[in-house]
C-alpha positions in Angstrom: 92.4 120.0 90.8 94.3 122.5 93.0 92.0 122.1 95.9 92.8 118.0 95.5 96.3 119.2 95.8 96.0 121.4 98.5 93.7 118.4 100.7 96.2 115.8 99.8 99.3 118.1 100.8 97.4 118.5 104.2 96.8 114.9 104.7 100.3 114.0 104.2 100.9 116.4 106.6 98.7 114.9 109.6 100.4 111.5 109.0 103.9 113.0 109.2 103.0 114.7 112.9 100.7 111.6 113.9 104.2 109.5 113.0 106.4 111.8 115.0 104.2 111.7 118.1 104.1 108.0 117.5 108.0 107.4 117.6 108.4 110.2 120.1 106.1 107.8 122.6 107.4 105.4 121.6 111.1 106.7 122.9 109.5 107.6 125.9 107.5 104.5 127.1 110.7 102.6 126.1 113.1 104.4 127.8 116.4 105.2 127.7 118.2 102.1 127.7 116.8 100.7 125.0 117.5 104.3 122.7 120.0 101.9 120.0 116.7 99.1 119.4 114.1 102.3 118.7 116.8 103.8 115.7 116.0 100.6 113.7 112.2 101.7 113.8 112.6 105.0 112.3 
């Protein structure tokens, strides 16, 4: 049971960075302008 813990803990992990780099991208390849319309996606 505490190695299920331990995997799942890890998993949630990897989505919470893959999400970050996602909206961080996302900031990026929409530039600056358009900063207010990206705060609504977060």
């Amino acid at each position: 049971m505490k190695i299920q813990i331990i995997i799942q803990t890890l998993e949630i992990q990897k989505l919470q960075k893959c999400r970050r780099k996602l909206k961080e991208n996302y900031h990026l390849m929409k530039g600056k302008d358009s900063v207010e319309k990206s705060f609504f996606l977060i």
